[in-house]
C-alpha positions as CSV (number, residue, x, y, z in Angstrom):
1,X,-4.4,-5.1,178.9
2,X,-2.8,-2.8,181.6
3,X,-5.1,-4.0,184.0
4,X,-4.3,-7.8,183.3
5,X,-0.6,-6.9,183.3
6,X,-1.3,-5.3,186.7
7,X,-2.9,-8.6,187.8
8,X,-0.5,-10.7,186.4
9,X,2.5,-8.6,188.4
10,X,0.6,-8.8,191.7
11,X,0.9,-13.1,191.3
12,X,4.1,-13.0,189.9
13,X,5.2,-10.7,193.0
14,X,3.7,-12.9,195.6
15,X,4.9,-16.2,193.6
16,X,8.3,-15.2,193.7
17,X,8.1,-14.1,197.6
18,X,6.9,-17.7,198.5
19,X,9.4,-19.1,196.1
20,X,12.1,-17.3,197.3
21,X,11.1,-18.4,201.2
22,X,10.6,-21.9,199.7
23,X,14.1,-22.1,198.7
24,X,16.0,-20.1,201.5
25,X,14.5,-23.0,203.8
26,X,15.6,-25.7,201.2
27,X,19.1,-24.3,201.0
28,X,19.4,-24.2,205.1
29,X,18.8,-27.8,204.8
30,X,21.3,-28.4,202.5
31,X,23.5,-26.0,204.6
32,X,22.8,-28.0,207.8
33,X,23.5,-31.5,205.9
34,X,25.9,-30.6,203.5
35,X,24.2,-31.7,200.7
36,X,23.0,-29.0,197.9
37,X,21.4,-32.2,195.8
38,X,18.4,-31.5,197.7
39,X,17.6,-28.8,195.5
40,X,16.5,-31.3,192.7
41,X,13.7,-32.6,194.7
42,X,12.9,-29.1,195.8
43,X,12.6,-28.2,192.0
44,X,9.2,-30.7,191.6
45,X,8.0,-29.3,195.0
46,X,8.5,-25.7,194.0
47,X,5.9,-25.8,190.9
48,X,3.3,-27.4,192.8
49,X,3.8,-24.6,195.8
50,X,2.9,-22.4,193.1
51,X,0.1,-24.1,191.5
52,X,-1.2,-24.5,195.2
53,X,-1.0,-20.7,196.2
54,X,-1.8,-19.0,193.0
55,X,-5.2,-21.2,193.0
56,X,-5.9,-20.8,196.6
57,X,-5.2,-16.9,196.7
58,X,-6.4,-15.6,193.2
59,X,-8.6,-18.3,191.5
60,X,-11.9,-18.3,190.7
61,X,-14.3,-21.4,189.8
62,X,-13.1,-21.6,186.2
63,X,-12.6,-25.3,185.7
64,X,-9.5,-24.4,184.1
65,X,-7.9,-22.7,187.0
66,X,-8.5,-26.0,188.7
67,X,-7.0,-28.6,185.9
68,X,-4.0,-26.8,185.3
69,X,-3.2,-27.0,189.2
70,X,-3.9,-30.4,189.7
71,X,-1.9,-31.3,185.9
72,X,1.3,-29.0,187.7
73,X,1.0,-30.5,191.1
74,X,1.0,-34.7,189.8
75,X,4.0,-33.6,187.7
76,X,6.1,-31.9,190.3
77,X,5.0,-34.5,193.6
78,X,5.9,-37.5,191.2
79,X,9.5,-35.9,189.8
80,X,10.6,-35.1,193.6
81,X,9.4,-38.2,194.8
82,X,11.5,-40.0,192.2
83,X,14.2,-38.1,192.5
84,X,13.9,-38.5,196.4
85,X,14.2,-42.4,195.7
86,X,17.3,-42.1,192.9
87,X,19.2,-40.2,195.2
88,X,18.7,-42.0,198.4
89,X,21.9,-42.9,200.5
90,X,23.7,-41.6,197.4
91,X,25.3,-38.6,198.9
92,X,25.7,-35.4,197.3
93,X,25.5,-35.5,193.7
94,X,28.7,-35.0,191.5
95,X,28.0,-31.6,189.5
96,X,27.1,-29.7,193.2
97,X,30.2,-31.9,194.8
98,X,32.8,-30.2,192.1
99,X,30.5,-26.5,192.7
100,X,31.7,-26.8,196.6
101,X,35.3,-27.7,195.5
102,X,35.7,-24.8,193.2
103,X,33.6,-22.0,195.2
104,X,35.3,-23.0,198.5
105,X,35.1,-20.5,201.3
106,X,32.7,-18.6,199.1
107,X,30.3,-21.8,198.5
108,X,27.8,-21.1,200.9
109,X,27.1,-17.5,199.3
110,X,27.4,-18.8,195.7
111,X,25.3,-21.9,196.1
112,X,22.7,-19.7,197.6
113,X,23.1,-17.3,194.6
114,X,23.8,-19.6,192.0
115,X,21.9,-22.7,192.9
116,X,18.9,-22.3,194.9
117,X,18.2,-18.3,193.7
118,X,19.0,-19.0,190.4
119,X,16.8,-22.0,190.3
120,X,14.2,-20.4,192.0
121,X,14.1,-17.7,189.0
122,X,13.9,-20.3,186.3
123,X,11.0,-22.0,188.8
124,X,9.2,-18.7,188.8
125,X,9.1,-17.8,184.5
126,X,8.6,-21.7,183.9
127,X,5.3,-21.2,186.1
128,X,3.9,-18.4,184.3
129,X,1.3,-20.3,182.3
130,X,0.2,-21.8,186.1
131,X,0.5,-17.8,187.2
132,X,-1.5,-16.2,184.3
133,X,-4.4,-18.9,184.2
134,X,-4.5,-19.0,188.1
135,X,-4.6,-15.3,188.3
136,X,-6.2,-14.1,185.1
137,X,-9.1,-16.9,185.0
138,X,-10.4,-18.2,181.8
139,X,-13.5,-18.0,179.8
140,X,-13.8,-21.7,179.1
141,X,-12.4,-25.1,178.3
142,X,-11.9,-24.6,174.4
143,X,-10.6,-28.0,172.2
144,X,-6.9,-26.8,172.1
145,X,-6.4,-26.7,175.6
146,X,-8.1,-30.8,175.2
147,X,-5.6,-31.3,173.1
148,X,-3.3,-29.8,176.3
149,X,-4.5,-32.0,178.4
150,X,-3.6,-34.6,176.2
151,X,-0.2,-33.5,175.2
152,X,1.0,-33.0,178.8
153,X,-0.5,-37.0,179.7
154,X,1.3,-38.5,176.9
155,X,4.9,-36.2,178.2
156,X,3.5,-36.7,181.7
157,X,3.2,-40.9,181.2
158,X,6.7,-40.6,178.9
159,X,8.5,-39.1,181.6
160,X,7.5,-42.1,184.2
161,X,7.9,-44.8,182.6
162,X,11.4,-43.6,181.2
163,X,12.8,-42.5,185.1
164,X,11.3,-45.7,186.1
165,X,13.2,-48.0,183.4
166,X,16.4,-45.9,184.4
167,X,15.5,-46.6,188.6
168,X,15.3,-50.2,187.7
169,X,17.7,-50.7,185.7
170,X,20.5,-49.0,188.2
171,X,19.1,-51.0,191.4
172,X,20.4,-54.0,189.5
173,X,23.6,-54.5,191.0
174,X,24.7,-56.1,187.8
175,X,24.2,-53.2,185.5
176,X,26.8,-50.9,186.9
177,X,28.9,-49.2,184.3
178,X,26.5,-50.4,182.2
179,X,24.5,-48.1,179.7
180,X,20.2,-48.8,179.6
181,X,19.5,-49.5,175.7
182,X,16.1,-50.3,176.5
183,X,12.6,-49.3,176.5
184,X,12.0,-45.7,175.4
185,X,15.9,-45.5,176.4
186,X,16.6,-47.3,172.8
187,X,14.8,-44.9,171.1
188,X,16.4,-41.6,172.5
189,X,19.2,-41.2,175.1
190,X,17.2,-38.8,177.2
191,X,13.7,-39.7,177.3
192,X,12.9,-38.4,180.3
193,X,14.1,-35.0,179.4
194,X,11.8,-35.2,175.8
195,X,8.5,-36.3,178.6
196,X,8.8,-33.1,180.8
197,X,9.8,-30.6,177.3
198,X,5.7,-32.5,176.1
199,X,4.3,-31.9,179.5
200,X,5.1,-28.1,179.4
201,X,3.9,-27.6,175.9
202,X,0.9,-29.4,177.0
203,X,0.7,-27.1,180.3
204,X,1.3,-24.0,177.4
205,X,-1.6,-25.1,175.3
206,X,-4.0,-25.3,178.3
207,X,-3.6,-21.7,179.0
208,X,-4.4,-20.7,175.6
209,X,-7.6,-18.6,175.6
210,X,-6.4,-17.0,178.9
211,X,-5.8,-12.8,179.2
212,X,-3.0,-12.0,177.2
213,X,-2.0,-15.9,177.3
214,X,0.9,-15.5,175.1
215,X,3.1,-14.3,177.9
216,X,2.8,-17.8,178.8
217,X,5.4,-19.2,175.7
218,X,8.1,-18.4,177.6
219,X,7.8,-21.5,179.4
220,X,8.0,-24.1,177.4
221,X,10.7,-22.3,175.1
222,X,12.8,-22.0,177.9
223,X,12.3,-25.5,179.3
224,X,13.2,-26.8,176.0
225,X,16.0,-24.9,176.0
226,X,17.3,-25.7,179.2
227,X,16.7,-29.2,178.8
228,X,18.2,-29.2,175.3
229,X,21.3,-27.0,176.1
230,X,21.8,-26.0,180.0
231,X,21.1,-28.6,182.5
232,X,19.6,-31.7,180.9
233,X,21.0,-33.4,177.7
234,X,24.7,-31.0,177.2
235,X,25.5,-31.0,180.6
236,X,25.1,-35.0,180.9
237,X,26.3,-35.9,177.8
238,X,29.6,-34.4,178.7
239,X,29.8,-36.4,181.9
240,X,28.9,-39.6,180.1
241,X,30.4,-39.4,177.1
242,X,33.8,-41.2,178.5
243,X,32.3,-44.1,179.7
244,X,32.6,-47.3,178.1
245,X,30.0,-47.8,174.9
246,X,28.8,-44.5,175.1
247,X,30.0,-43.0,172.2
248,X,28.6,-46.0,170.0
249,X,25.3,-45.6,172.0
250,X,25.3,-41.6,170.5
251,X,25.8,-42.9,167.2
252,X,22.9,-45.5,167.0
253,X,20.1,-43.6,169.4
254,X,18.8,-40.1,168.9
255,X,20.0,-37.8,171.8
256,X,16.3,-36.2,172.3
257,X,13.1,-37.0,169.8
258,X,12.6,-40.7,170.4
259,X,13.7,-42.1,167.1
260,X,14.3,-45.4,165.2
261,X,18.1,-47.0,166.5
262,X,19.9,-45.6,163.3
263,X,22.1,-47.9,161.2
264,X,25.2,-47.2,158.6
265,X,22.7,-46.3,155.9
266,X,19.9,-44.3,157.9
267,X,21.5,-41.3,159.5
268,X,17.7,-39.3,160.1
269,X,17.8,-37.8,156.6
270,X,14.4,-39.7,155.9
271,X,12.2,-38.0,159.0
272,X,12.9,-34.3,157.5
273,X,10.1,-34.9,155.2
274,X,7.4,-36.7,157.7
275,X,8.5,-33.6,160.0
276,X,7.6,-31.2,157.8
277,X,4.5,-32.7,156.9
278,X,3.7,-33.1,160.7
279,X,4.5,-29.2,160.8
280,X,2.6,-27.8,157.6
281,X,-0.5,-30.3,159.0
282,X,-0.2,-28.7,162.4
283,X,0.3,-24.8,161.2
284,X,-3.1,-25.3,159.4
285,X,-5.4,-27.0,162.3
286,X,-3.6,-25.2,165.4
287,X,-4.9,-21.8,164.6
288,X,-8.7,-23.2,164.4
289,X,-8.6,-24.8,167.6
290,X,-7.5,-22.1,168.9
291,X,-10.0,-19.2,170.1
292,X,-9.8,-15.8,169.1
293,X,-8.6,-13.1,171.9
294,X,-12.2,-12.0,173.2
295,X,-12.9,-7.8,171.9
296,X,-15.8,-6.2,174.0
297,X,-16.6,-4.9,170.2
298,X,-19.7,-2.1,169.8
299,X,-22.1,-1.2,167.5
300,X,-22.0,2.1,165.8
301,X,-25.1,3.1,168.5
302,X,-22.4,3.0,170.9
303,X,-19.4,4.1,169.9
304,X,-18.7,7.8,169.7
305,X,-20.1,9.6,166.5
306,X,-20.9,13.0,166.9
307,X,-22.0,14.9,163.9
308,X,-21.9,12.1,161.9
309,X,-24.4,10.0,158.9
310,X,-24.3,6.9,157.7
311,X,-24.9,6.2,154.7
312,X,-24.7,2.7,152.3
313,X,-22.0,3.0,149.6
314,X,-21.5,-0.2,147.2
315,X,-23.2,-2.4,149.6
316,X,-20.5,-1.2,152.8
317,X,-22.2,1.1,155.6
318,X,-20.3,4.1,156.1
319,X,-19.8,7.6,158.4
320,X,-19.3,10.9,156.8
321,X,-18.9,14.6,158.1
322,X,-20.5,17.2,156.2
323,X,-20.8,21.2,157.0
324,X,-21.5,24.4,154.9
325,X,-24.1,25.9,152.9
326,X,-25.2,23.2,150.2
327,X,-24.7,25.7,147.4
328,X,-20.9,25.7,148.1
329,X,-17.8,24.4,146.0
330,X,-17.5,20.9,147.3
331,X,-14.2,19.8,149.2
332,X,-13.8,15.7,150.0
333,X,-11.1,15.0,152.5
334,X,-9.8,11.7,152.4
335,X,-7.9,10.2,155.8
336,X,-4.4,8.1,155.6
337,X,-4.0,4.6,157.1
338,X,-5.5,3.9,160.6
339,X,-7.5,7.4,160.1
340,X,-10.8,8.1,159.8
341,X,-13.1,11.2,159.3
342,X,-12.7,12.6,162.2
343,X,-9.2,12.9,161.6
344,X,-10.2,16.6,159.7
345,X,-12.5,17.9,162.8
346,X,-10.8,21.4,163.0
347,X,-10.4,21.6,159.3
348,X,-14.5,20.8,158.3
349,X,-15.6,24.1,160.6
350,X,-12.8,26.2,159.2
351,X,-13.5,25.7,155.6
352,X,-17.0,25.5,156.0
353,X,-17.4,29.3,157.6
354,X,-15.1,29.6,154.2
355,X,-18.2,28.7,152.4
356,X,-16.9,25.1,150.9
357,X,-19.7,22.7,151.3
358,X,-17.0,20.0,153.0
359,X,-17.4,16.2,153.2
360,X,-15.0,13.7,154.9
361,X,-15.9,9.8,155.1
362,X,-14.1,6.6,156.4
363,X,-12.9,4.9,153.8
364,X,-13.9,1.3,153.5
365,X,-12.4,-0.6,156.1
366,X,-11.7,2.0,158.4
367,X,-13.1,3.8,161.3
368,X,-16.2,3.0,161.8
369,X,-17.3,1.5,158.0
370,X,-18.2,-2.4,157.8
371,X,-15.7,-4.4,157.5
372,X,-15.4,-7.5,155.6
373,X,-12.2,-9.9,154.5
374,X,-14.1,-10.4,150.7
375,X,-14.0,-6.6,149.8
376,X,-11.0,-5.0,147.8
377,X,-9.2,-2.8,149.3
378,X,-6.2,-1.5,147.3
379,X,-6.1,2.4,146.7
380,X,-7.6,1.8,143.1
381,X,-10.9,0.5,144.4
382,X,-10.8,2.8,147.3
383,X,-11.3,5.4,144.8
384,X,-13.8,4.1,142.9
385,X,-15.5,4.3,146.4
386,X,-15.0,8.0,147.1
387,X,-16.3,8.5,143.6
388,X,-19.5,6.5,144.3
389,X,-19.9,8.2,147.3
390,X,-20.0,11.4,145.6
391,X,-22.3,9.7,143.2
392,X,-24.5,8.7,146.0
393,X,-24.8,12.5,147.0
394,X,-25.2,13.8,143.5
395,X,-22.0,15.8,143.5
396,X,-20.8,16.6,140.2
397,X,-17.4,17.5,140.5
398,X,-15.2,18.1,143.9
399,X,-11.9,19.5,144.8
400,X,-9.9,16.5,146.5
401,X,-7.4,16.8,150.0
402,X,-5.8,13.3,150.9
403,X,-3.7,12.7,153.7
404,X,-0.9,9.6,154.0
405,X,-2.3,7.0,152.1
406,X,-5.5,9.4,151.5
407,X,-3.0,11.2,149.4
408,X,-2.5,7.9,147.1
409,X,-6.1,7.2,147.0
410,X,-6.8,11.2,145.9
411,X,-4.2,10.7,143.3
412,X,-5.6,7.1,141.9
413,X,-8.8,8.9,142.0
414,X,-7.6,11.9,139.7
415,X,-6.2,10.2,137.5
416,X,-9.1,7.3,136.8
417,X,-12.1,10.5,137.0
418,X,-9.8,13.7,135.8
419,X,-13.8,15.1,134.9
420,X,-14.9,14.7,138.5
421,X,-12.2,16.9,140.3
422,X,-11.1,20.4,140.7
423,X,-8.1,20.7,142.4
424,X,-6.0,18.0,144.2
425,X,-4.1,18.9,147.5
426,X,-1.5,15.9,148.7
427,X,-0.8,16.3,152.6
428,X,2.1,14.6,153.5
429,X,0.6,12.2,151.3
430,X,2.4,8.3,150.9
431,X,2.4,8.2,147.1
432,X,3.0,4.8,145.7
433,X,4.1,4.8,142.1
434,X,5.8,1.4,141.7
435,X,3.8,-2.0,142.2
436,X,6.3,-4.2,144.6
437,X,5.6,-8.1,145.1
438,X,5.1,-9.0,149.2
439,X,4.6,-12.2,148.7
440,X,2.3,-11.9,151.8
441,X,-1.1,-10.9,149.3
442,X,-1.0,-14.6,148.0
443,X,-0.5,-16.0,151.5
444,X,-3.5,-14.0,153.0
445,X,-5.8,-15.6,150.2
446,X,-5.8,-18.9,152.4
447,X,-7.3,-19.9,155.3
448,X,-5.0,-20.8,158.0
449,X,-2.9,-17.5,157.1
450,X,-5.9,-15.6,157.8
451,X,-6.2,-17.0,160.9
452,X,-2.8,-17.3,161.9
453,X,-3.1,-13.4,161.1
454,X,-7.1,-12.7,163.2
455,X,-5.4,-14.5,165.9
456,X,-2.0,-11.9,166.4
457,X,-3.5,-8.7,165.9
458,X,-6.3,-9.6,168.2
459,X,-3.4,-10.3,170.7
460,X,-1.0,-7.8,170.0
461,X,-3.0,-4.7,168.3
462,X,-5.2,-2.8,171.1
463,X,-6.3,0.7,171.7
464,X,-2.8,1.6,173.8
465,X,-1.1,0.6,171.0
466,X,-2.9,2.4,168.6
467,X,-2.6,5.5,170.8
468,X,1.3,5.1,171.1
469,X,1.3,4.5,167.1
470,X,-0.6,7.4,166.6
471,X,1.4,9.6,169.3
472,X,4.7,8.3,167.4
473,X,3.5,10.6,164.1
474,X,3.0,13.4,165.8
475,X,5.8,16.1,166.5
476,X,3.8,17.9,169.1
477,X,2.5,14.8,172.0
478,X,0.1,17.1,173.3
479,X,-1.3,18.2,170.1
480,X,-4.2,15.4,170.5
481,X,-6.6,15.2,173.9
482,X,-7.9,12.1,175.4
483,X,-11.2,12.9,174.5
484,X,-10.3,13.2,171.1
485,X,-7.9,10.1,171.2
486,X,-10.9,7.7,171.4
487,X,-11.9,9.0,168.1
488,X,-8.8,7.6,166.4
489,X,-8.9,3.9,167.9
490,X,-12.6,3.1,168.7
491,X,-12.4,1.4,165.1
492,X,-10.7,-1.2,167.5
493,X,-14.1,-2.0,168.9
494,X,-15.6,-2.4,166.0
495,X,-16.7,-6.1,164.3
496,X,-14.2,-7.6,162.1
497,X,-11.7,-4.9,162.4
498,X,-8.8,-7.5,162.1
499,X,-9.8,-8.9,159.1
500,X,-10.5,-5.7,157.4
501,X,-6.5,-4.8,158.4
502,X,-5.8,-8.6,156.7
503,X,-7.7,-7.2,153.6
504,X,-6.0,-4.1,153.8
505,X,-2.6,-5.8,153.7
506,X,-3.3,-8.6,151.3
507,X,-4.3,-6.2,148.5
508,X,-1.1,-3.5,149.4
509,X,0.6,-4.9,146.9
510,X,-2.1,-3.2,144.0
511,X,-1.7,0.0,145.3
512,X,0.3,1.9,142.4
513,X,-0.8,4.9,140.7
514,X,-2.0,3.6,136.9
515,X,0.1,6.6,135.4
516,X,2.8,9.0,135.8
517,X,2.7,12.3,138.2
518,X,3.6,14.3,134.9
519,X,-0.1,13.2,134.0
520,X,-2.3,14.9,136.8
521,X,-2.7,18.6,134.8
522,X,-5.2,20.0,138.0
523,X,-4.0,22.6,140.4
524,X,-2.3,20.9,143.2
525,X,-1.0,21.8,146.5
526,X,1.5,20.2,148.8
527,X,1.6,20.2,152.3
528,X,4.0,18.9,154.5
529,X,4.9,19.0,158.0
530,X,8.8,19.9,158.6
531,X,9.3,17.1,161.3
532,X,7.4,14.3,159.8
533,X,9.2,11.3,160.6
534,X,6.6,8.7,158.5
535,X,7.0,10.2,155.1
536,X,10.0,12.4,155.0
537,X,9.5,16.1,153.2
538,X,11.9,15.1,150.3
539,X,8.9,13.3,149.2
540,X,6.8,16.3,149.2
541,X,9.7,17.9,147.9
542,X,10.0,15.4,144.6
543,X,6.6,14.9,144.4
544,X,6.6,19.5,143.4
545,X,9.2,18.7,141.0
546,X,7.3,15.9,138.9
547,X,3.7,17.2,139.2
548,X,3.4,19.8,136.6
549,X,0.8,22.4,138.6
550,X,1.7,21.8,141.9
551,X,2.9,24.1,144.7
552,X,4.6,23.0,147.7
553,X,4.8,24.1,151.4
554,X,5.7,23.2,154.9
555,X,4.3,24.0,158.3
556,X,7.6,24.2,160.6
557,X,7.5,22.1,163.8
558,X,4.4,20.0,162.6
559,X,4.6,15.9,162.5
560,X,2.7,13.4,160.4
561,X,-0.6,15.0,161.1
562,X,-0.3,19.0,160.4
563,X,-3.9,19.3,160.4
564,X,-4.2,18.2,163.3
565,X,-0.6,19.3,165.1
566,X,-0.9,22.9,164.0
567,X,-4.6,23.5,162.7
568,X,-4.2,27.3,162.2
569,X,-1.4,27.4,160.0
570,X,-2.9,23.8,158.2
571,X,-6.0,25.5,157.5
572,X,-5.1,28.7,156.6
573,X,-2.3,27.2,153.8
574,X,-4.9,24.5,153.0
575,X,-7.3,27.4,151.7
576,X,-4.9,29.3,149.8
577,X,-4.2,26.4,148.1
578,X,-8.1,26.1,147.4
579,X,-8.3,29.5,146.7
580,X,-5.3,30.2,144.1
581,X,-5.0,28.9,140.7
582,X,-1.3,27.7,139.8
């Protein structure tokens, strides 16, 4: 993403140079003629400069690159020609007019500032769906940005034929002081306004598909909103609302959405529920017309695995770590959430030269095992998995270290198997006793959620923000290299990862321990680091107090991941603990 953001900055830079030049010239000509209405025919002009220089200077041959300039340059030629034509021998228009009265001496500064710069800014972040498309390129043509193309011709055609009712009906003499209740103008009182707010949306959904498109929603949010609230529909409702059969004009014709003329007994209340339908019927189609953020994903060949075996676990391919003589006491060390095996690398050696015959596995769903929507994924059945793993290899009995959400899962799994474990040691371990109700499980059991959901952490969630995530739980930044870095977020290349992550959170509601802490009776240790800012060492702290065998320390200046922060001291308390009977 850096790389498109890079991108994306060199044509917004360049954009807003010409744009800026484009409207120092327009405002000399208003300077020179006295007449700062020219600036509304420069606004049409303006886009299509854009579309015209991003295309010509950082285009490619995508045939999207192509449409979305041609769509931008007929909308902006056609709104500055008409605009040209409604203001001809008209003189300066009223709203600049009473700008030069109240800025006086000052008006040539301010109308460069406040007219032609400030329009020129609104110009520039309107144009970003134009910028990103033109300067990121596009895969292909998918059937949402059709539908685009198709939204922004029906705005597009609304939008004429509305400013053309309005030209003819003012260059009838006879119509002065009269109010158009006409044509699309008896169904709203600004339906030129509602045509350019569709033609943007359309322009938005035409760069869908595009690098980190999303950017791109700004535009028509804040086209709606100026047309809604700024410039367009407040701004001349308060000039217009004095003149004669205006006010009974509001109260008959909708001031935006082109609606039926309401009467005394139909005030709108009967298009809330068509609306909503429109809007329920929309949130479930929208998400599969549009495509899915493209991952360059890897197979497990090529992603980074040293030391490791796969093995096949309940019908789910899975890594695992293993090290020490084979004869050993077996220790299982089980990750927390977004971890993986390799999240123990300096702890496997240690307690392997101990003589501990050590195994540490990605759970299902993480690092690098499949990953599939259908499997179940709350801490109950990720502990049935550890123990079929250990089935798998024929281990009897284990002692059991779980970190985070690890630490939940090593509890469920103590408390369903008591016969299969030794000892149990929590590091800063994310206990869940209480089952809570998200609401969000139920959703994520239907399509369009699931979609909805593929379709923002594909866009939002990548490997810088999994390295910032992962920086944010350590105390110590430096406490992780880069090399090792790309152990923790390659999981992000892997197939599927997004829906294993939906999985994950749809089945977080299930995630309570079946019993009581007073009911595990094994040795168990608790470690904690002092400056862990995910789960606080008051937890660790009430967790000694309610687990009847259970010691409790902390590793001063140490974050979220002590075993990784400060290895040493982790290691060394980690095999006392292993060591010592409570």
């Amino acid at each position: 993403m850096n790389s498109e953001l890079i991108l994306l900055g060199q044509g917004l830079f360049s954009s807003a140079v010409i744009v800026c030049l484009f409207m120092t010239f327009v405002y000399l000509i208003g300077l020179i003629k006295k007449d700062n209405g020219i600036v509304d025919i420069a606004w049409g002009i303006g886009f299509s400069l854009i579309a015209v220089y991003t295309y010509l200077n950082f285009a490619g041959s995508a045939s999207k690159q192509l449409l979305i300039t041609l769509l931008v340059l007929i909308w902006g030629s056609r709104l500055a020609l008409y605009i040209a034509l409604r203001n001809k021998n008209k003189g300066e228009d009223k709203r600049y007019a009473d700008f030069r009265k109240r800025w006086k001496k000052y008006w040539p500064l301010q109308s460069y500032l406040k007219i032609y710069m400030l329009q020129g800014l609104l110009m520039l972040l309107i144009s970003l769906p134009i910028i990103i498309v033109n300067t990121l390129g596009s895969p292909q043509l998918f059937l949402i940005n059709i539908i685009g193309i198709l939204v922004w011709e029906f705005g597009f055609i609304f939008e004429t034929i509305a400013d053309m009712q309005m030209l003819n009906f003012k260059s009838n003499k006879a119509n002065k002081g009269k109010i158009l209740k006409t044509g699309l103008w008896r169904y709203s009182r600004h339906p030129n306004y509602f045509g350019e707010t569709v033609a943007w949306w359309g322009i938005f959904l035409i760069t869908i598909g595009s690098p980190i498109w999303w950017i791109a929603l700004i535009s028509p949010v804040l086209i709606t909103y100026l047309l809604l609230k700024v410039s367009g529909v407040t701004l001349l409702e308060k000039s217009l609302s004095k003149r004669k059969g205006y006010q009974e004009y509001i109260n008959e014709t909708s001031a935006f959405l082109p609606l039926p003329p309401k009467t005394a007994d139909n005030r709108y209340t009967d298009i809330v529920l068509p609306l909503s339908i429109v809007f329920a019927v929309m949130f479930c189609i929208v998400p599969f017309l549009t495509p899915l953020p493209y991952i360059n994903t890897l197979s497990n060949d090529e992603l980074d695995t040293p030391g490791a075996t796969f093995i096949q676990i309940e019908g789910i391919k899975t890594l695992y770590l293993t090290a020490g003589p084979v004869d050993g006491e077996t220790v299982i060390l089980i990750h927390g959430f977004g971890g993986n095996a390799y999240d123990w690398r300096k702890t496997i050696p240690y307690l392997a030269d101990l003589g501990y015959r050590v195994y540490a596995l990605d759970l299902k769903g993480f690092g690098l095992a499949d990953k599939k929507l259908e499997e179940n994924y709350s801490h109950s059945a990720q502990a049935s998995f550890v123990v079929a793993f250990m089935d798998k290899l024929g281990i009897e009995k284990a002692s059991i270290v779980g970190h985070s959400m690890g630490g939940n899962v090593s509890a469920h799994a103590v408390q369903r198997y008591p016969e299969r474990f030794n000892k149990l040691i929590l590091v800063s371990a994310a206990v869940v006793e209480n089952s809570f109700p998200i609401g969000i499980n139920s959703l994520l059991q239907n399509e369009p959620f699931v979609r909805w959901g593929r379709i923002l952490l594909r866009t939002f969630v990548n490997e810088d923000t999994a390295s910032n995530l992962l920086e944010d739980a350590l105390y110590i930044d430096t406490a992780i290299e880069k090399a090792d870095l790309n152990l923790h977020t390659q999981m992000l290349r892997t197939a599927n990862w997004e829906l294993a992550l939906i999985g994950i959170i749809r089945d977080s509601g299930n995630n309570a321990l079946p019993k009581g802490l007073d009911t595990i009776t094994i040795d168990t240790g608790i470690i904690w680091g002092e400056k862990d800012s995910w789960v606080p060492p008051s937890s660790g702290e009430s967790l000694n107090e309610r687990i009847p065998n259970s010691t409790y320390s902390v590793i001063p200046d140490a974050g979220h991941l002590p075993m990784v922060e400060k290895s040493d001291e982790f290691n060394k308390l980690l095999s006392e603990k292993l060591e010592n009977e409570n």
